[in-house]
VEXDREN-2710 file (C-alpha; in Angstrom, 1 decimal):
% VEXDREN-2710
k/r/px/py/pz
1/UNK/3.6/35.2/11.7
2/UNK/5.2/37.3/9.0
3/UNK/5.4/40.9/8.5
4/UNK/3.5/40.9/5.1
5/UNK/0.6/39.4/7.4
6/UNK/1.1/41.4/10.5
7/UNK/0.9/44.3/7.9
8/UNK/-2.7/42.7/7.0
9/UNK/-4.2/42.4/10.2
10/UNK/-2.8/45.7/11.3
11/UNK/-4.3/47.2/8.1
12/UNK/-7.5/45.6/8.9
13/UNK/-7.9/47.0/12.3
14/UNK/-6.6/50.3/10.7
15/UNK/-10.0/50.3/8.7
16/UNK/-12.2/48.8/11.1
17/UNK/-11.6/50.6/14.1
18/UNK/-13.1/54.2/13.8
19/UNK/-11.1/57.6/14.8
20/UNK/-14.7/58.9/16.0
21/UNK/-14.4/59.5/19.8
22/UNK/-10.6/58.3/19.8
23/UNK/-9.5/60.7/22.6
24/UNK/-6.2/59.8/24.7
25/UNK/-5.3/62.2/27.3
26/UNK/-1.5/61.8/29.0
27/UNK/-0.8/63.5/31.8
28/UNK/2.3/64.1/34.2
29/UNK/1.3/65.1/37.7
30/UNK/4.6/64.6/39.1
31/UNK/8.2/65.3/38.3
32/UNK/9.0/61.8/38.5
33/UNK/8.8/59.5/35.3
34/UNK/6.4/57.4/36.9
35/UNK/4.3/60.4/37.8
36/UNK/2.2/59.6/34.8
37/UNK/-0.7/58.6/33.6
38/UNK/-2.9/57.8/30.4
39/UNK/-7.2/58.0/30.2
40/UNK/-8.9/57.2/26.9
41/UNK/-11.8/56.7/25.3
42/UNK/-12.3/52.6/24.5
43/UNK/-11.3/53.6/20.5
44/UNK/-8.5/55.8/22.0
45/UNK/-6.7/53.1/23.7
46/UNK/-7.5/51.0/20.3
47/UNK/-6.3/53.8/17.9
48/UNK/-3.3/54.6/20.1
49/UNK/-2.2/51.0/19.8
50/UNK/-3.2/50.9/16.1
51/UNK/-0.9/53.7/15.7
52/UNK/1.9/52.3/17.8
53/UNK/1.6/48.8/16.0
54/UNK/1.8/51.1/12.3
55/UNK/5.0/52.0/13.5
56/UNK/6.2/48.6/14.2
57/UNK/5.6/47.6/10.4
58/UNK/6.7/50.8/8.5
59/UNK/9.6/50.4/6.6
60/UNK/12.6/51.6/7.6
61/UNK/16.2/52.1/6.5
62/UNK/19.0/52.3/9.0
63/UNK/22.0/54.2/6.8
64/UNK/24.5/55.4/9.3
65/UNK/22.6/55.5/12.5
66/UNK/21.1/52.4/13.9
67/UNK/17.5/53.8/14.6
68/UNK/15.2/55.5/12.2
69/UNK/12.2/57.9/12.6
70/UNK/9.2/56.5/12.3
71/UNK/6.0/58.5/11.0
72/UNK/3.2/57.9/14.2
73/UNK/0.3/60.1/14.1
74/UNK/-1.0/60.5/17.3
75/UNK/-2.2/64.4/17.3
76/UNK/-5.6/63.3/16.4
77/UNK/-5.9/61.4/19.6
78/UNK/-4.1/63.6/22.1
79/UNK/-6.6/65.9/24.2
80/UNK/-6.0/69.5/24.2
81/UNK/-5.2/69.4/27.9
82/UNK/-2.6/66.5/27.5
83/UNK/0.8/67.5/29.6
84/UNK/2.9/64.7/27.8
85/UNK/3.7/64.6/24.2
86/UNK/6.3/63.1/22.0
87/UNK/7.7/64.5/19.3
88/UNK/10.1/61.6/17.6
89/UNK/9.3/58.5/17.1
90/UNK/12.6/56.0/16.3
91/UNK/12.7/52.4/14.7
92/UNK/15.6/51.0/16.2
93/UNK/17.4/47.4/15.3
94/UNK/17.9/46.7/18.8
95/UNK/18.0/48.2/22.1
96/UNK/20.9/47.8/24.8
97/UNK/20.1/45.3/27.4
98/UNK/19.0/47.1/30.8
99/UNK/21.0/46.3/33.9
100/UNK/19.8/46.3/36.9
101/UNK/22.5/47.4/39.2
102/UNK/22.4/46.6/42.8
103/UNK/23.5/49.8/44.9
104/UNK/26.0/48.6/48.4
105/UNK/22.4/49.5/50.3
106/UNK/20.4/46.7/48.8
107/UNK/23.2/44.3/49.7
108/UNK/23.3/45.7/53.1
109/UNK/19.6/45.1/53.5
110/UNK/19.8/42.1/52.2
111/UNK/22.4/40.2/54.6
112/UNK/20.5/42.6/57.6
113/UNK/17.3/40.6/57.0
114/UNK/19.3/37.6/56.5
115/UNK/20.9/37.5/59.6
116/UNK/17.9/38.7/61.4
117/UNK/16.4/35.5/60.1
118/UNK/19.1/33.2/61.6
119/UNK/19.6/35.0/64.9
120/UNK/15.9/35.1/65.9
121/UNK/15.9/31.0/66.0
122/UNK/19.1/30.9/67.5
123/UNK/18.0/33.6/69.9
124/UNK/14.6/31.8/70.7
125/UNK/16.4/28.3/71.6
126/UNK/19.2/29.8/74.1
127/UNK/15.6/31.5/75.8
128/UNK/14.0/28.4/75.8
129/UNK/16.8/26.9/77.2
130/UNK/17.1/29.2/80.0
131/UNK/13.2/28.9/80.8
132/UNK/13.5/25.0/81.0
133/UNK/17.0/25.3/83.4
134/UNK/14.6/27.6/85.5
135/UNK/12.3/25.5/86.1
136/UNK/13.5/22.6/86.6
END
């Protein structure tokens, strides 16, 4: 699909979905960044992915810096009580690639549960051995 008819559809939902009870309420109860969460109204969640989508199709022009600020109007939808907001919005050309990095822990684990696995067969035959050289 294009962006001249991406720019359609989201148009269309633009005007067909009303802003009347679009509430979105996002709150942090922890200090964590996945101490988070997000309730809406049904035409909250579809106006704050309206809005979001709006973003995806605005023009933009990258001159020196390789994102741009994008307009996104949200502070109709936020509640009053709302404990996370956001106050830019960037267009960017690409994002870096995120690495997962594996800390010397996880690889520790890792062989641990490994060799546990291996040693409890082993471990299980030399008993069964034993028991069978017992009784007979």
């Amino acid at each position: 699909m294009e962006l001249d008819d991406i720019r359609k559809v989201v148009e269309e939902l633009d005007n067909r979905v009303s802003k009347e009870n679009a509430r979105v309420g996002l709150y942090q109860y922890g200090g964590n960044d996945d101490e988070s969460y997000m309730v809406a109204t049904r035409n909250g969640y579809l106006r704050f992915g309206i809005e979001l989508l709006k973003a995806g199709i605005t023009p933009a022009t990258f001159y020196e810096s390789p994102t741009a600020d994008v307009d996104v109007d949200l502070h109709y939808l936020l509640d009053d009580q709302s404990t996370v907001y956001f106050d830019t919005f960037e267009l960017a050309e690409e994002l870096p690639v995120k690495e997962v990095e594996e800390s010397w822990g996880d690889t520790v684990f890792i062989y641990t549960i490994i060799a546990v696995l291996i040693v409890i067969p082993i471990l299980a035959i030399v008993g069964l051995i034993a028991v069978v050289r017992m009784l007979l």
